[in-house]
C-alpha positions as CSV (number, residue, x, y, z in Angstrom):
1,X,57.6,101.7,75.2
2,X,56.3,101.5,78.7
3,X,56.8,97.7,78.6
4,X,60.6,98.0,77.7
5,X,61.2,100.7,79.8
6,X,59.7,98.0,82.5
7,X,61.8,95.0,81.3
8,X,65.4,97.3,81.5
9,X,64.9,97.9,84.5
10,X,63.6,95.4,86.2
11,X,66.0,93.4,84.3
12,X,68.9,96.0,85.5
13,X,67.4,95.7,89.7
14,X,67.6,91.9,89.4
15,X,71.0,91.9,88.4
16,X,72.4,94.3,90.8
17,X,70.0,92.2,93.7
18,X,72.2,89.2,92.5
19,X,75.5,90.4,92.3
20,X,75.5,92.5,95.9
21,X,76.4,89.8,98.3
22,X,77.7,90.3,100.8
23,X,80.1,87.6,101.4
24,X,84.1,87.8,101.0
25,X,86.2,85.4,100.0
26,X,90.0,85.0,100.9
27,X,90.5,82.3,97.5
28,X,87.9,81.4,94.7
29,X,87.8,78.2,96.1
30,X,86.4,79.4,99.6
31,X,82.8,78.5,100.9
32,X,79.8,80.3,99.1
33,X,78.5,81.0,102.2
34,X,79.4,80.9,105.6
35,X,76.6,78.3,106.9
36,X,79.1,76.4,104.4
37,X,82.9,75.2,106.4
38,X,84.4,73.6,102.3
39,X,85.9,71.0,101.4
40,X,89.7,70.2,102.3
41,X,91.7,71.6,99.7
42,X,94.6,69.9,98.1
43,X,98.4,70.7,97.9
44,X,97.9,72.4,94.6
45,X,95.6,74.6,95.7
46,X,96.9,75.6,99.2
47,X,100.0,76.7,97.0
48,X,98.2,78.5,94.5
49,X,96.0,80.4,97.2
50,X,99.4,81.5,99.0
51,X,100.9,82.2,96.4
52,X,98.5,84.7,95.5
53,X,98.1,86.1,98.5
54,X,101.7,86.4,99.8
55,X,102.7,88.3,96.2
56,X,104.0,91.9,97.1
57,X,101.5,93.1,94.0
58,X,98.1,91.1,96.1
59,X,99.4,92.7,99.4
60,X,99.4,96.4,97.9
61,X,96.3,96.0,96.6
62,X,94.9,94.6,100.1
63,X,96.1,97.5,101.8
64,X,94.9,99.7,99.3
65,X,91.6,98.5,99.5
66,X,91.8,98.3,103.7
67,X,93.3,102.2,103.2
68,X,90.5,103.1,100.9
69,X,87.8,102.0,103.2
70,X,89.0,103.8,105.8
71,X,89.4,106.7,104.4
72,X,85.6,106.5,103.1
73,X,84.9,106.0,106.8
74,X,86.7,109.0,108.6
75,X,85.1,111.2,105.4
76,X,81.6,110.9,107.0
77,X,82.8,111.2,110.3
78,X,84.9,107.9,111.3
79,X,81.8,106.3,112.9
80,X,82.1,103.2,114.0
81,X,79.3,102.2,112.2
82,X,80.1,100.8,109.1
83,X,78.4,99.4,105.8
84,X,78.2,95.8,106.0
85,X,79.8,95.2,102.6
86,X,82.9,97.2,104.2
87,X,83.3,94.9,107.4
88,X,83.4,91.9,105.0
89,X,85.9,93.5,102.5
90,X,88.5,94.7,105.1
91,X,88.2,91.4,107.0
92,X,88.7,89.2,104.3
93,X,91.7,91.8,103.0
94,X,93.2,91.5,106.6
95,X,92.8,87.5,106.5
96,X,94.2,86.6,102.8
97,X,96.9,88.9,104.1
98,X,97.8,87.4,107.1
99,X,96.5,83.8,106.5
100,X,97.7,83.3,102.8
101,X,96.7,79.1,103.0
102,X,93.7,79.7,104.0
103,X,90.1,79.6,102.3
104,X,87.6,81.5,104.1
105,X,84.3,83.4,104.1
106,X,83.6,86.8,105.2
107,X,79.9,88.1,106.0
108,X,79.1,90.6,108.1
109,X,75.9,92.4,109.7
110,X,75.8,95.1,112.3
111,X,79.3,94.8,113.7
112,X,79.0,91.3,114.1
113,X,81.3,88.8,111.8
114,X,81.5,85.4,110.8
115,X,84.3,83.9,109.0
116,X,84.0,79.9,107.8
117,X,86.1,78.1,105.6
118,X,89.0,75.9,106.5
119,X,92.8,77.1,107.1
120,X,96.2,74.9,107.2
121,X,96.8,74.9,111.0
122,X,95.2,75.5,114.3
123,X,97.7,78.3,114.8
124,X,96.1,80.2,111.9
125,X,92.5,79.7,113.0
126,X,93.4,81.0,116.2
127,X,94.5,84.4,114.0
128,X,91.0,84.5,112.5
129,X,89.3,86.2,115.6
130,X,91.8,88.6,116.6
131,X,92.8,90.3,113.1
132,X,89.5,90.5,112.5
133,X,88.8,92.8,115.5
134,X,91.5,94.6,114.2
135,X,89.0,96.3,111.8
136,X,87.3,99.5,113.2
137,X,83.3,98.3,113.8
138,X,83.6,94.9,114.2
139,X,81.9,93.6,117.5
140,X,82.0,90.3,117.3
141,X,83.7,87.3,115.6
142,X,81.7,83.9,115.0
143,X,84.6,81.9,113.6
144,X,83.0,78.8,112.0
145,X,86.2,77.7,110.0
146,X,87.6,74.4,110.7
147,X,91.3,73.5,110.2
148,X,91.9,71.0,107.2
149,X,93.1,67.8,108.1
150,X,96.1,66.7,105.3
151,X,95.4,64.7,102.5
């Protein structure tokens, strides 16, 4: 019995070790990590990621999540110290949002953020710092993303 109990849950601690990362993604097609810039994506995808994220339904949802998170936050006092798994979600909501084209990654650690992946222009990689201080607790942007040259 003691063995089983064992396998459950070590079984059970692996899988939550493996699915807590802490890296947010703006498309499925962004970077697995953010020592990673992608590949360049083609037309088909560029129109399929803003499409998603410039839907009315995808930009509720992003606020929600934003407005969620917050709210969490000023519950235990609106410190400006935040859960690192929070900095990521609300800067990757506040880049699909505002840079639907692009494919980014999100990681964050003690205030400090870096986003890689590639967007469509330099106008939108210069976005990338600024929204992201937007979010309460972030310190500092590292913004590793590259802009993707056409096909």
């Amino acid at each position: 019995m003691k063995k089983i109990t064992t396998l459950i849950l070590s079984s059970l601690l692996l899988i939550g070790t493996v699915a807590c990362g802490n890296n947010a993604k703006t498309s499925t097609n962004a970077p697995s990590s953010t020592e990673e810039t992608g590949q360049v994506p083609d037309t088909k995808t560029v129109q399929k990621n803003q499409s998603d994220a410039s839907s009315q339904v995808r930009r509720n949802q992003l606020n929600s999540d934003i407005r969620a998170r917050e709210q969490r936050n000023n519950l235990t006092g609106g410190d400006a110290d935040r859960a690192n798994s929070d900095l990521s979600s609300e800067v990757r909501s506040k880049l699909e949002a505002n840079i639907p084209k692009g494919q980014l990654t999100v990681s964050a650690k003690d205030g400090a953020v870096v986003v890689s992946g590639t967007v469509e222009t330099q106008k939108q990689l210069d976005k990338i710092d600024p929204l992201a201080k937007q979010i309460k607790g972030v310190n500092s942007v590292k913004v590793t993303a590259k802009v993707a040259l056409s096909n």
